[in-house]
C-alpha positions as CSV (number, residue, x, y, z in Angstrom):
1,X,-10.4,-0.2,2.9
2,X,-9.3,-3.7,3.8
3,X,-10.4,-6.7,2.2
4,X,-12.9,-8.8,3.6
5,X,-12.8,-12.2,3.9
6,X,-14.9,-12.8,1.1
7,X,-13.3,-10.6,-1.2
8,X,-10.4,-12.7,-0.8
9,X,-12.5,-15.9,-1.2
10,X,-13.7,-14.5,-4.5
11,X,-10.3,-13.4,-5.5
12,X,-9.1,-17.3,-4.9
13,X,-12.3,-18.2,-6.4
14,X,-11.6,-16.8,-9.3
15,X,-7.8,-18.2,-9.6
16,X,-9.6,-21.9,-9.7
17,X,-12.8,-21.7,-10.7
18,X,-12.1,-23.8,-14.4
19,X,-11.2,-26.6,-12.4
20,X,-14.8,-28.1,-11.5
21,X,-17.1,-29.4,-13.7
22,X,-19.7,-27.4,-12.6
23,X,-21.0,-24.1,-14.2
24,X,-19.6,-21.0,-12.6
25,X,-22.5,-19.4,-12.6
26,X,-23.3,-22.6,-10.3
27,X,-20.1,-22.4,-8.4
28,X,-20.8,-19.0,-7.4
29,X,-24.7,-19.8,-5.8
30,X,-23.3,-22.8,-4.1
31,X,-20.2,-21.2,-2.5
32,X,-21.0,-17.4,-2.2
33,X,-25.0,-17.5,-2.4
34,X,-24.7,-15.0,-5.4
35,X,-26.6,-14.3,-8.2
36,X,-24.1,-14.5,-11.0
37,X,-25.1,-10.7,-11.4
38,X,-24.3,-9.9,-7.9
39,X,-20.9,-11.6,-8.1
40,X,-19.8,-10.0,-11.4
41,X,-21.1,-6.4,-9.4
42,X,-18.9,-7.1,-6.8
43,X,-15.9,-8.6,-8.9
44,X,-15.6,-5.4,-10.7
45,X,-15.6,-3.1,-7.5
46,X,-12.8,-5.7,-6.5
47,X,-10.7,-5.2,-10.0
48,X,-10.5,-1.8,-9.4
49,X,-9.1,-1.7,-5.1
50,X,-5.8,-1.1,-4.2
51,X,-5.9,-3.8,-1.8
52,X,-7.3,-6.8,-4.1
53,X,-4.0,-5.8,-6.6
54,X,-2.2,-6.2,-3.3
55,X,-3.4,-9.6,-2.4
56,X,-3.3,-10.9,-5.9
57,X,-2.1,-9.0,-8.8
58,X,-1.9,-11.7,-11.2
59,X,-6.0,-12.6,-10.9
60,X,-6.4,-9.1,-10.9
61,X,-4.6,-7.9,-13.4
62,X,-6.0,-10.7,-16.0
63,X,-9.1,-10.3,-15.4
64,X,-8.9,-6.1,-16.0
65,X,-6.9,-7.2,-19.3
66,X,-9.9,-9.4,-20.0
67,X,-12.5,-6.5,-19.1
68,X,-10.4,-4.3,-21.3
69,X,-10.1,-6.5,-24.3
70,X,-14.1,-7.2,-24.2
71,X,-14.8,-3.3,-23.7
72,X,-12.6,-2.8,-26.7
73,X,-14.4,-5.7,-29.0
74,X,-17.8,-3.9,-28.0
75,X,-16.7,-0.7,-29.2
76,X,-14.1,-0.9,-32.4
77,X,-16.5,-3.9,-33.6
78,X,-17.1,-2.8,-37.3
79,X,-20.9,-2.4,-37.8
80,X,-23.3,-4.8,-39.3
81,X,-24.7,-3.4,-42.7
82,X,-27.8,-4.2,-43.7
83,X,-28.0,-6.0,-47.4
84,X,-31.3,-5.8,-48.2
């Protein structure tokens, strides 16, 4: 399926978004009138189509190595014994 045109604006979003001062959960309601919820929702579905890797691979392919590196921390984290 093709992009549309704001899966492209969320693809370039995300390419510039540590430039403003402003939040990003603030960037996102003010440009895409997204919950930060909704956009991550949508971000991953983009992360994973043919046509976003098309379009941008380097965005995309940072942010999967980022998703990947977090999944991995949450998982191989070595568990928190209790002392008492």
């Amino acid at each position: 399926m093709a992009l549309t045109q704001r899966d492209r604006e969320i693809l370039d979003f995300e390419r510039t978004w540590w430039d403003s001062p402003a939040p990003k959960d603030v960037q996102i309601l003010e440009r895409f009138e997204l919950s930060a919820t909704r956009y991550q929702q949508l971000l991953t579905t983009l992360l994973e189509d043919e046509e976003a890797m098309a379009y941008d691979p380097l965005v995309v392919r940072r942010l999967q190595r980022q998703r990947e590196r977090r999944r991995r921390a949450r998982f191989e984290s070595p568990a928190v014994e209790d002392t008492k």
